[in-house]
C-alpha positions, 0 to 999 in steps of 0.5 A: 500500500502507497500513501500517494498525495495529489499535489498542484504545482505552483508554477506559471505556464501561460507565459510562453517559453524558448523554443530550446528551453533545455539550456540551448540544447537542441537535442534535450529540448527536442526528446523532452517535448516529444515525451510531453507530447505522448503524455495526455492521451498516455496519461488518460490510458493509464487512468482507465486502465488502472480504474477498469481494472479496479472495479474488476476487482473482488470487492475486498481486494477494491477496498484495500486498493481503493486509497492507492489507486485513487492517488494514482489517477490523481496524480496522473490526471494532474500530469496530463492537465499540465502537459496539456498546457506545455504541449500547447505552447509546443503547437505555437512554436510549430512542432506537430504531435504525430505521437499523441494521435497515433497513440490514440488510435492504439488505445482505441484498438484496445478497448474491450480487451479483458481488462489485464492487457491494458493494465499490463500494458500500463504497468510497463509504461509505469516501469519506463517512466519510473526508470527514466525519473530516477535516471533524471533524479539522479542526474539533475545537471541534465536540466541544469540549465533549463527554464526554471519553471519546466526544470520544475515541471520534470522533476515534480513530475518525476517524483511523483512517477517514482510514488506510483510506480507500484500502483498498476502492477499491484492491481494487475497482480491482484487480479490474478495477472500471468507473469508470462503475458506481463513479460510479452506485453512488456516487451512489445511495449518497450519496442512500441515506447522506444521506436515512438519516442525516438521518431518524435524526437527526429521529428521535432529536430527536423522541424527545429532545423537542428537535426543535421547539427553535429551539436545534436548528434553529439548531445544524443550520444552523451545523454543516451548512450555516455557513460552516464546515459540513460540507455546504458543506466536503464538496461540493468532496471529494465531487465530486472521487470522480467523476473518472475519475483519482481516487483516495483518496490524492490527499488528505492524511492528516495531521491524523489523523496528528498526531491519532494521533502527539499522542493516542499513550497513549489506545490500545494498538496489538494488532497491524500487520496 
């Protein structure tokens, strides 16, 4: 069980921000934006699994739940409403989402499955998102030069990613979900995820005029693949989903924590569940 506290980040995004908001780098702003772009539709996907699949539950195993997963849909709820307003200064600026519809038309193809597919498919996406808030927490230079106020945004939203990494996977564990069809879903996911992701991205810098830029190529190469990139950090949690024993707790929360405790008076909690 996971206290989850909804919260209202206390920043301004009616004003409009640079088009490289991420300390002039091309290629960081780019894949930000693009994972923002997928966060609305995502984010409602995830809200509705995790519901469908809690009123499948037995009703003792609901109310056991109940707390948890009311805290996940607020917290994600509260991250699609602002990225919805990050996303709208991204359409000013020119870029066009082509990751959002297309991730629409999947979660309209998924609609009347048995409830444990979408879930599975949530709980993989809440092990990526979990995985890529701790690499973010754990280095936060990477968005040292950022607009304060979307420097915030991130790391409010990924502490909040590393709270409720649990939630989906605890429900589809409760209702009896098979390990070996969490592992496929998981695996197409992280295909899917990864190809869309990247496909924004370019298309974000072609859009920019900034894709053929040696700067880009070379901040990809040290973000993704250096040393201390997120590809090489993420195979080791990435891999450890596909354990039989598995489970999201078995990682440590406490950067978004300390995040949390350290960053207290950029948000208002609304409400504990």
């Amino acid at each position: 069980m996971t206290d989850l506290v909804v919260r209202r980040l206390l920043i301004d995004l009616e004003h409009p921000f640079s088009r490289h908001w991420c300390g002039g780098d091309a290629f960081l702003t780019a894949f930000f934006n693009a994972l923002s772009m997928s966060f609305p539709v995502g984010e409602q996907f995830f809200i509705d699994s995790v519901r469908n699949a809690h009123k499948a539950l037995p009703l003792d195993k609901q109310e056991a739940l109940k707390a948890e997963v009311q805290g996940f849909v607020g917290q994600e709820a509260t991250h699609r409403r602002i990225h919805g307003l990050f996303n709208d200064h991204l359409e000013r600026q020119g870029l066009v989402n082509a990751w959002g519809p297309k991730a629409l038309v999947r979660k309209q193809v998924l609609e009347g499955l048995d409830v444990r597919h979408p879930l599975a498919i949530t709980a993989a996406n809440e092990h990526f998102t979990a995985i890529f808030a701790d690499w973010l927490l754990a280095h936060p230079d990477v968005l040292a030069g950022a607009e304060p106020r979307l420097r915030t945004l991130w790391l409010w939203h990924a502490a909040e990613e590393t709270e409720h990494k649990s939630t989906a996977f605890d429900v589809y564990r409760a209702l009896g979900g098979d390990h070996a069809w969490r592992v496929k879903w998981f695996r197409r996911a992280t295909v899917v995820f990864l190809t869309d992701a990247m496909v924004q991205t370019v298309r974000n810098l072609r859009r920019d005029g900034t894709l053929w830029r040696w700067s880009t190529w070379r901040s990809a190469a040290r973000h993704l693949l250096g040393r201390n990139g997120l590809f090489r950090e993420s195979f080791g949690p990435w891999r450890e989903y596909l354990r039989r024993d598995f489970h999201p707790s078995q990682y440590d929360s406490g950067r978004a924590t300390r995040w949390l405790a350290e960053n207290s008076a950029l948000f208002r909690p609304v409400s504990a569940t």
